[in-house]
C-alpha positions in Angstrom: 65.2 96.8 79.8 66.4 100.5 79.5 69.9 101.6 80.4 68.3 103.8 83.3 66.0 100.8 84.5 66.6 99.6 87.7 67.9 96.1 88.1 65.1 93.3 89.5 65.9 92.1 92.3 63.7 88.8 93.0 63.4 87.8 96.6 61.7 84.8 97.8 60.5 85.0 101.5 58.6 83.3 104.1 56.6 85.3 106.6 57.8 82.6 109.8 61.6 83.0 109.8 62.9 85.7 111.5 66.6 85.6 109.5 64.4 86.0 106.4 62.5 89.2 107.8 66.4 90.9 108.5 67.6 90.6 104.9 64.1 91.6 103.9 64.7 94.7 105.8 68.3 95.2 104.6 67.3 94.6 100.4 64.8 97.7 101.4 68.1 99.9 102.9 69.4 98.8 99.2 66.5 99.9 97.2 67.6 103.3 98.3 70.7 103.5 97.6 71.9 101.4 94.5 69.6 101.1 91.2 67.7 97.9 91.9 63.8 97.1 92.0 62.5 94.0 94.5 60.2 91.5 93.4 58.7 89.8 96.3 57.6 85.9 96.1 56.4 83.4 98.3 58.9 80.3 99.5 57.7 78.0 102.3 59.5 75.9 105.1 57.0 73.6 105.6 57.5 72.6 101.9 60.6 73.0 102.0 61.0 70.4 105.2 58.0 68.2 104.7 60.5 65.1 103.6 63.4 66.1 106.1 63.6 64.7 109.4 63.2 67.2 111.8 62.4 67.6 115.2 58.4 67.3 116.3 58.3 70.8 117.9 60.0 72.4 114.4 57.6 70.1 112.4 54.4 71.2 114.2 56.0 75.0 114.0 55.8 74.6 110.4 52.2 73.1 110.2 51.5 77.1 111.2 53.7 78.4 108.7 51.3 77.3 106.0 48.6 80.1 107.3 51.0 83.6 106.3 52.1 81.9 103.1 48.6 81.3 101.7 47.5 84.8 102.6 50.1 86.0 100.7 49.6 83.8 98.1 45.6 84.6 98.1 46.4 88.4 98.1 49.0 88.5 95.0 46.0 86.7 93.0 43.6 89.2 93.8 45.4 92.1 93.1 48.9 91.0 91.7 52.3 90.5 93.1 53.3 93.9 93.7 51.2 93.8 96.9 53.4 91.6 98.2 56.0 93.5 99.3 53.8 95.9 101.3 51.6 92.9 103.0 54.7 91.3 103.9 55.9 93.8 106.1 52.7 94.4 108.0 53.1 90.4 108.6 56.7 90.5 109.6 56.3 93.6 111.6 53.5 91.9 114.0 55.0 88.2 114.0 59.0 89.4 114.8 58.6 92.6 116.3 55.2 92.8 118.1 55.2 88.9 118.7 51.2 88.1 117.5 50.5 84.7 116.9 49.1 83.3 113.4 45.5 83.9 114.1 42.6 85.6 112.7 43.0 88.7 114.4 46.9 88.6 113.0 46.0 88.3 109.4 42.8 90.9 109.8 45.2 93.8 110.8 47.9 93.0 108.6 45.7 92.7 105.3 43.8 95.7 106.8 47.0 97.6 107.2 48.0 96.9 103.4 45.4 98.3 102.2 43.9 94.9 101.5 40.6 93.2 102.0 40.6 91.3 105.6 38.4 89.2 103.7 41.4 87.7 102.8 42.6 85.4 106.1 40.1 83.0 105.3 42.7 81.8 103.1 44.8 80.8 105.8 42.8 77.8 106.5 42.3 76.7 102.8 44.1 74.3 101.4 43.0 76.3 97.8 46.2 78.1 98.1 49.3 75.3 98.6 49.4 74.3 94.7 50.1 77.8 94.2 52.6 78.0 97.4 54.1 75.0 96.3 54.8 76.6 92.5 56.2 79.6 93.8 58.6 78.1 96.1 59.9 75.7 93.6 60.7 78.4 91.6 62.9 79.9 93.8 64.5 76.3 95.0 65.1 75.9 91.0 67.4 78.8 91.0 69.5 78.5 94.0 69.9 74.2 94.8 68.0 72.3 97.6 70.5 72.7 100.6 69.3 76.3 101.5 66.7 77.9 103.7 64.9 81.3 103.5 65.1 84.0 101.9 66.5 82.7 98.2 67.8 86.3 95.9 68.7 86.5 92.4 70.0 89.1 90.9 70.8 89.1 87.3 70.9 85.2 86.9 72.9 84.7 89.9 70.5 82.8 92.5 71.9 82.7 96.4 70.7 81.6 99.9 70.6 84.7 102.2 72.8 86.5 103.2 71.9 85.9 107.1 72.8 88.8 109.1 72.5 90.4 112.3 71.3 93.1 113.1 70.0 94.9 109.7 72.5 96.2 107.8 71.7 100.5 107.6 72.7 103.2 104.9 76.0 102.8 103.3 76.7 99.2 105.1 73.6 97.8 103.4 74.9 98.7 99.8 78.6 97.7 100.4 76.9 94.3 101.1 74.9 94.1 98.2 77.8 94.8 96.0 79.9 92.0 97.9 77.2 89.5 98.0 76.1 90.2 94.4 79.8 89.7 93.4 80.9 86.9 94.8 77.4 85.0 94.0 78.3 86.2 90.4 81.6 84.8 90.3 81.8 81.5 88.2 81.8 78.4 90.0 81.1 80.1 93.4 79.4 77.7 95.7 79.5 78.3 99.4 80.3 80.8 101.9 79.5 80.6 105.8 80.4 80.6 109.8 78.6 80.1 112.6 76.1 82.1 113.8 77.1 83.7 117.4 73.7 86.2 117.4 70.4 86.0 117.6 68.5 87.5 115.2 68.1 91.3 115.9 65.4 93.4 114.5 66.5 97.5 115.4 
């Protein structure tokens, strides 16, 4: 890497939660403001939960969750992961702002709206994908620990859960978190860090 090059930034998201879709937004704010390039991958909660013991509503909430992760998964091989980034916000935008369900007609206009062939939300339904899901989420779960949830960051060799924040962090405020966040999950033998939420999440 050059000394101009931006620094990766590797972000593991999944399309369902909406806590994941508000840092997603906020690592954007960053892009334009410190020197840093985001690498978008695929992570899943349904993986991520299959073993836990979770309520049946969550479980059967998750059992959806495997339809946005294999479009994603089915794009990036068809045209390589930086179409990620762009496919995941038409996604997020109509599941946590617009409130569409996973259907066909969801995937169609998101893929459509990436520039991407609609072609593409057969996948949804294909059980082709989930190796591939499955590999990509491990690799993120390898760098950060077990005990976490979506999204999982590393920067630099320094793998973290989150942060979860509400509402998006804007201009100035996003950076002064990055530098915090990036910091302390740099420090040496830095494990943990949280309260309890009192927000919902909120998208503006």
């Amino acid at each position: 890497m050059t000394e101009n090059a931006p620094t990766p930034v590797d972000f593991w998201f999944d399309p369902l939660c909406p806590w994941a879709w508000i840092t997603s937004r906020w690592i954007l704010e960053v892009e334009k403001l410190r020197p840093i390039q985001v690498r978008w991958h695929v992570m899943s909660l349904a993986v991520l939960n299959e073993d836990k013991d979770i309520p049946d509503e969550y479980r059967q909430m998750l059992a959806e969750a495997w339809g946005p992760v294999r479009v994603c998964i089915a794009a990036e091989q068809k045209y390589g992961a930086e179409v990620l980034g762009r496919l995941y916000t038409e996604l997020g935008t109509r599941r946590h702002h617009e409130k569409q369900k996973f259907d066909r007609a969801y995937y169609e206009e998101a893929l459509t709206a990436a520039g991407l062939d609609p072609a593409l939300a057969d996948a949804a339904g294909s059980t082709a994908y989930d190796e591939a899901v499955r590999a990509s989420h491990q690799d993120g779960i390898d760098r950060v620990g077990q005990e976490v949830g979506t999204p999982v960051i590393e920067v630099e060799g320094s793998a973290f859960f989150g942060p979860v924040v509400s509402p998006i962090p804007r201009g100035e405020a996003a950076a002064k978190l990055f530098d915090g966040v990036v910091a302390v999950a740099s420090t040496p033998g830095f494990f943990e860090l949280k309260r309890t939420r009192t927000a919902d999440p909120i998208f503006d």
